[in-house]
N, C-alpha and C positions, 0 to 999 in steps of 0.2 A: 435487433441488432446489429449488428454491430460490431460485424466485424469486420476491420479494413485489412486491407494487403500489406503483407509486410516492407513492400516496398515507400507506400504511403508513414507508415507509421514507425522507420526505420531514427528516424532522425530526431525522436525523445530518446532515445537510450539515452544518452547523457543530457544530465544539466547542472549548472552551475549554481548555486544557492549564494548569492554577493549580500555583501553588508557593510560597508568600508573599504571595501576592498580586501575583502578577507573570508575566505570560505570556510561557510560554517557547516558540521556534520548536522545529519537529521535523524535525532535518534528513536528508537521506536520501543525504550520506557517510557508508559504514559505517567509517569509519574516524575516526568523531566522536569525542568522549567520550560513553560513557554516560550517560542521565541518568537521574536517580535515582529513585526509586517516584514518582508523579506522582497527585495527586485528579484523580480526574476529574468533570467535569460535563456531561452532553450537555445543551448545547442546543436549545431546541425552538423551535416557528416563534415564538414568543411572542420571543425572543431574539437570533432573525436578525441584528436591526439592530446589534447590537456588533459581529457581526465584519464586516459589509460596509458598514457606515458609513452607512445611508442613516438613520439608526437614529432613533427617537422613544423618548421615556421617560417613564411613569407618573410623574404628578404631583398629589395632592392630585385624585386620581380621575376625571384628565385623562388625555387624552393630548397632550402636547406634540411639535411637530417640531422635527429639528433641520438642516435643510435638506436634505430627502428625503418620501417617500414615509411619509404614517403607516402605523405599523406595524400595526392596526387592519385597515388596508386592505389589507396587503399581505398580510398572515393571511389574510385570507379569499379574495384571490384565488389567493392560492397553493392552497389547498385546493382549490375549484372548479379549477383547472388541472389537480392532480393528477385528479381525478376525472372529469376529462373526456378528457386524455390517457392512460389506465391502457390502451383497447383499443389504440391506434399505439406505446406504448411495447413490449405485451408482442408487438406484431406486428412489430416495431425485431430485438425480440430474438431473435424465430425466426430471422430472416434471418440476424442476426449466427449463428448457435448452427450455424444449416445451412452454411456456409459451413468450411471445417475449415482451422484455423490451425494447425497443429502448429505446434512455434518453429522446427521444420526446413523445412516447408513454406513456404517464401519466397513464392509466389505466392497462397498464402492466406492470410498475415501481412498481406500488402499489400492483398488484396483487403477483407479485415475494414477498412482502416484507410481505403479508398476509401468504404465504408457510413456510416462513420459523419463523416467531415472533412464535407460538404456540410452534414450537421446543426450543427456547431459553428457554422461563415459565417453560418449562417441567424441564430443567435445574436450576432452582433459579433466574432464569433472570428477573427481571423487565425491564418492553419494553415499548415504547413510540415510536409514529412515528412522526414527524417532517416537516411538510408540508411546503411548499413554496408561497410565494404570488404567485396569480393568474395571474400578469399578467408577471413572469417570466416562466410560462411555464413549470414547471418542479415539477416532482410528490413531490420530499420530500427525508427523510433518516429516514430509521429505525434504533434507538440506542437499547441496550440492557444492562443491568447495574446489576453488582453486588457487593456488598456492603462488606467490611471488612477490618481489619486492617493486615494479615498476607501475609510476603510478597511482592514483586514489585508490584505496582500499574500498571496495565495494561491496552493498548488500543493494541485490536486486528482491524484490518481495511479490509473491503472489500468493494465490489460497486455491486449495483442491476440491475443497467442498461447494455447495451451493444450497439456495433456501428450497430446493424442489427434490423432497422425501418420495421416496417410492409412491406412495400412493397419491400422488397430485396429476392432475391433467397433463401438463406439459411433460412430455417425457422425452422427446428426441426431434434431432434436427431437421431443420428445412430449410431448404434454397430458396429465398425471397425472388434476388435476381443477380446479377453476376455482381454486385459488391455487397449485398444485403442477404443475412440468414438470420434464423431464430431457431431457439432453443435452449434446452435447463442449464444454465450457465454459459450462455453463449458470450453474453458480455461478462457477467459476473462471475468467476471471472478467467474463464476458460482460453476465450480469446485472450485478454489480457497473460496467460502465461505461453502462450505459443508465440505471439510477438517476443515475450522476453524469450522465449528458445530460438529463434530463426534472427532476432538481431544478434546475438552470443554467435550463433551459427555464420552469418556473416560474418562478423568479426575473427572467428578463427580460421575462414577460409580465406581471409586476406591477412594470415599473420599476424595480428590485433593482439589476439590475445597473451602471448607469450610472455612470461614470468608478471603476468597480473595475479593480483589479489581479487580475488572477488569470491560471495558468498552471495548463493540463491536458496532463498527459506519459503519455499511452499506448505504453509499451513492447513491444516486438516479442518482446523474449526474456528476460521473464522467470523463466518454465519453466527453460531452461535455457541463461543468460547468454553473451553471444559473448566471447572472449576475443581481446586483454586487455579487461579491465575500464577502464583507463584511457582507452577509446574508448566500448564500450558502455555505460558509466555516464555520461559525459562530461557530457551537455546534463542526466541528472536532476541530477545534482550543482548542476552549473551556477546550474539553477532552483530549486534549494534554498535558494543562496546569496543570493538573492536572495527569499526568499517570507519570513514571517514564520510562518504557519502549514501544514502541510502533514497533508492530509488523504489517505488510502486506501482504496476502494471494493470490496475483497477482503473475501467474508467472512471475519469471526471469531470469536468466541466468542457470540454472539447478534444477532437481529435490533432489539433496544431497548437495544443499550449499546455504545460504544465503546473499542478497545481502544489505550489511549494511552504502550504503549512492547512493545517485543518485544526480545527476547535476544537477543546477537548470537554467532558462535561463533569459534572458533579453534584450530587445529591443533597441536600442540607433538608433539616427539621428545625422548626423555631415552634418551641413553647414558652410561655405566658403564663404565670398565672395571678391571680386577684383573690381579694376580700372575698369573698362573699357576702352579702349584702341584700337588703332591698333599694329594690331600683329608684325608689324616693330618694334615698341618699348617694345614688352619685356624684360624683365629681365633688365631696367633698374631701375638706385634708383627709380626712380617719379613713376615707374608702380608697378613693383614688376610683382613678376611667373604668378599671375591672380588665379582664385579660385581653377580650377581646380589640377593646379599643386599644389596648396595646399592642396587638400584633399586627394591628390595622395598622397605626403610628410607624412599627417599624418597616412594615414593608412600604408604606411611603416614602419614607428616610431613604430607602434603595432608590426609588424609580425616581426621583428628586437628584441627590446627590452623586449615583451610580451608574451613570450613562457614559459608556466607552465605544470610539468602534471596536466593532467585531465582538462584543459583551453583550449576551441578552441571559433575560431569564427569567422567571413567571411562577409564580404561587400555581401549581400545579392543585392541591386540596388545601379546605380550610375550615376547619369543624373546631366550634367553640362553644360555649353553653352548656347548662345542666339543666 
């Protein structure tokens, strides 16, 4: 694990998604279009102020405000915050870690999401939990919401649950060594929502946050989604539609880089059919190749003509014959 100190890991809160010079939302129907290879830039605290609007801007080796908080100021107390709260975050997280959410375990989905809502309030959060019918099996999602006009509109995203069900080996935390632990969702992704609380946590202790818009959607089952999806997805979508940025506190590819699009996937079936024949006469007009070698032909046509970055995909089964 994996999990770092808030102070380490303070400086993805925000990032910028460029394309022209033009920021694009990242939204979390997967039924979007794609978007396309995207630069990325992580923001550091030096930057904050763009996307939460309290923002000041270097000027002729000034600092000017623009009606907030200088960002001078707000650097430094975020730092000291971080370094002050690094012992209550990482002792936030045991508790969360020792607690077992499987996404089946409904009474540990909930209770994970009981640990942390008191901390958002404390923040200006207004919370609401979000339960699931009864007979999909699945605890729910705690949202947390904060209301204002200054600034990108925000959805921050984590998940409550995790893939280690009551009865699995791994069931509670340990101290590797003073930056290293493990345990049932220590990365996936328990750490990942205590950063998002202790960076929010900074930010309101240095006046950040004030008449920002932002919206935290901690899901119950994202391990392994309740179905339909047109319910359990329901309010992220929702809040999608509505944010202009959306950031996700799962790790991914490093602890100093952000990773600003992911593949999405899709299903497909191709059937073929043919004459039936004997095998003397194939390949003539009256028979034709037979199904087989047509679905051979077509998936060749793919791995031939169908070669993209970032596009892959593979004949998973292929059963043909009588």
């Amino acid at each position: 694990v994996l999990f770092r100190s808030v102070d380490q890991l303070l400086g993805l809160l925000v990032c910028t998604f460029e394309r022209d010079e033009v920021v694009r939302a990242i939204g979390a129907d997967r039924a979007a279009e794609a978007a396309a290879p995207l630069r990325t830039r992580v923001v550091l605290l030096r930057d904050v102020r763009d996307a939460f609007g309290f923002g000041a801007r270097r000027q002729r080796g000034r600092t000017e405000e623009r009606g907030g908080a200088p960002v001078d100021d707000v650097r430094a107390a975020l730092g000291h915050h971080a370094q002050d709260a690094r012992a209550a975050a990482i002792a936030l997280l045991e508790r969360a870690v020792n607690i077992n959410s499987g996404t089946l375990n409904i009474k540990g989905v909930r209770a994970n999401g009981d640990l942390l809502e008191p901390e958002f309030k404390k923040l200006g959060f207004e919370t609401r939990w979000i339960p699931m019918p009864e007979e999909m099996k699945r605890a729910g999602h705690l949202f947390a919401e904060r209301k204002g006009t200054k600034g990108k509109r925000l959805l921050l995203i984590g998940h409550l649950d995790t893939v280690f069900e009551p009865d699995g080996p791994l069931q509670s935390w340990k101290l590797l060594n003073d930056t290293l632990a493990s345990g049932p969702g220590a990365n996936d992704m328990k750490g990942g929502n205590i950063i998002l609380l202790y960076a929010l946590r900074a930010l309101y202790e240095a006046g950040a946050l004030n008449d920002t818009q932002i919206v935290v959607a901690l899901h119950g089952d994202e391990e392994f989604g309740g179905d339909p999806e047109s319910i359990s997805r329901r309010d992220l979508v929702e809040a999608a539609r509505r944010s202009d940025l959306a950031l996700a506190f799962e790790g991914a590819t490093a602890f100093d880089a952000a990773t600003v699009a992911r593949r999405g996937s899709s299903g497909w079936r191709l059937q073929t059919t043919g004459l039936r024949a004997h095998s003397s006469a194939v390949f003539r007009p009256s028979v034709g190749s037979g199904a087989i070698y047509e679905a051979a032909r077509i998936l060749n046509e793919f791995h031939n003509e169908l070669q993209e970055q970032y596009l892959t995909y593979n004949p998973g089964m292929i059963v043909g014959g009588s």
